[in-house]
C-alpha positions as CSV (number, residue, x, y, z in Angstrom):
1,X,0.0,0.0,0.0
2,X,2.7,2.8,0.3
3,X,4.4,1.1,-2.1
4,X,1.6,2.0,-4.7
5,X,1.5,5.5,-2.8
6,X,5.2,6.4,-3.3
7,X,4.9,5.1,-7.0
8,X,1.4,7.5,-7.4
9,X,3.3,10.4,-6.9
10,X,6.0,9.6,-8.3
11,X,4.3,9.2,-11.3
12,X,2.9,12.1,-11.3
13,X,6.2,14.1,-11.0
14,X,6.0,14.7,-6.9
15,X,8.4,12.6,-4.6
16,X,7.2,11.6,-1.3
17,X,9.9,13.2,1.3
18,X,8.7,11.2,4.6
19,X,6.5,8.4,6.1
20,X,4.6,8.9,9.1
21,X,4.1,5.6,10.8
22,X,1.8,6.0,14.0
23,X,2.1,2.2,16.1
24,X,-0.4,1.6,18.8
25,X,-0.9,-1.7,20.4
26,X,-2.0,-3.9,21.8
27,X,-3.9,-5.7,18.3
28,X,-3.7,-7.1,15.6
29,X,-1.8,-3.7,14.1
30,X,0.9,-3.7,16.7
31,X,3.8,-5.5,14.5
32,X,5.8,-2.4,14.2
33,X,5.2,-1.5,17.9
34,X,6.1,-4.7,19.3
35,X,9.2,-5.2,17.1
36,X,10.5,-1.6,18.4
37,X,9.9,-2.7,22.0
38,X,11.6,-5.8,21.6
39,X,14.4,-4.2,19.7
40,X,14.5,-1.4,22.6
41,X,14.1,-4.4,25.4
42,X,17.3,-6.1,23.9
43,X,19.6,-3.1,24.4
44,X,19.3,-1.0,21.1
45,X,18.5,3.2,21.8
46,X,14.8,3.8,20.2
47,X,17.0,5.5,17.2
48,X,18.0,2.5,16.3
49,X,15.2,-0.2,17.1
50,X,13.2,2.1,14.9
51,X,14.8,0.6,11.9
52,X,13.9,-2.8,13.5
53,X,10.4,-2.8,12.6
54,X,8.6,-3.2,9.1
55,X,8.1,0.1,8.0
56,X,11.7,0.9,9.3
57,X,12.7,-1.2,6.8
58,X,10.7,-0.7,3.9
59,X,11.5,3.3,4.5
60,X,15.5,2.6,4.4
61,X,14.8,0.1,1.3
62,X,13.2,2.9,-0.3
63,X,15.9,6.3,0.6
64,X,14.3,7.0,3.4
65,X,17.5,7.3,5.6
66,X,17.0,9.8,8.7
67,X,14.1,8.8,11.6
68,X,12.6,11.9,13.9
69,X,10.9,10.1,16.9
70,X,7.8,12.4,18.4
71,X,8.1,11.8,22.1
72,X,5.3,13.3,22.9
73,X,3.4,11.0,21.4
74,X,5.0,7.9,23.3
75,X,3.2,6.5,25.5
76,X,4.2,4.0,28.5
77,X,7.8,3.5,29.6
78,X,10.8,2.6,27.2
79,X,10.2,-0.8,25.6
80,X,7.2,-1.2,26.7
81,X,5.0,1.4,24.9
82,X,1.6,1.2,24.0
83,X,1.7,4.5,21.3
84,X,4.1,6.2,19.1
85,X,5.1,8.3,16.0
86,X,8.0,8.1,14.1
87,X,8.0,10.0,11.3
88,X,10.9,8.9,8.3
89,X,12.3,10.8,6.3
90,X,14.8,11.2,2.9
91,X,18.2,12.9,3.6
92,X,17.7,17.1,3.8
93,X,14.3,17.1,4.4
């Protein structure tokens, strides 16, 4: 699905600078969620375990390189948080 998005606009001549992902768990939607608190639980910083989870990867796949992390969206305690927003983004933007 943001495959097709990504290639929409770029087919249209606009590039999509970032992906907002907004995790929130518990559910069946919590992969990317989970996989950052078990990334974060294992001893990465929340910089990195962001790149742990699906759409970490699928954004770095696709030149999405740089991660802001909205931490006032977070809620519960490191690794074990129930809400978040990480938005991704290509370099300069």
């Amino acid at each position: 699905m943001i495959t097709d998005a990504i290639n929409a606009f770029g087919g249209a001549g606009r590039q999509v600078n970032g992906i907002r992902g907004v995790w929130n768990g518990p559910g069946p939607l919590a992969d990317n969620l989970n996989s950052f608190n078990r990334a974060v639980g294992g001893g990465m910083s929340p910089e990195e375990a962001v790149w742990e989870t699906f759409t970490g990867k699928f954004a770095r796949r696709n030149g999405f390189t740089e991660a802001s992390i909205d931490w006032d969206s977070a809620a519960g305690s490191l690794g074990n948080h129930t809400e978040f927003v990480v938005n991704f983004m290509r370099p300069g933007m």
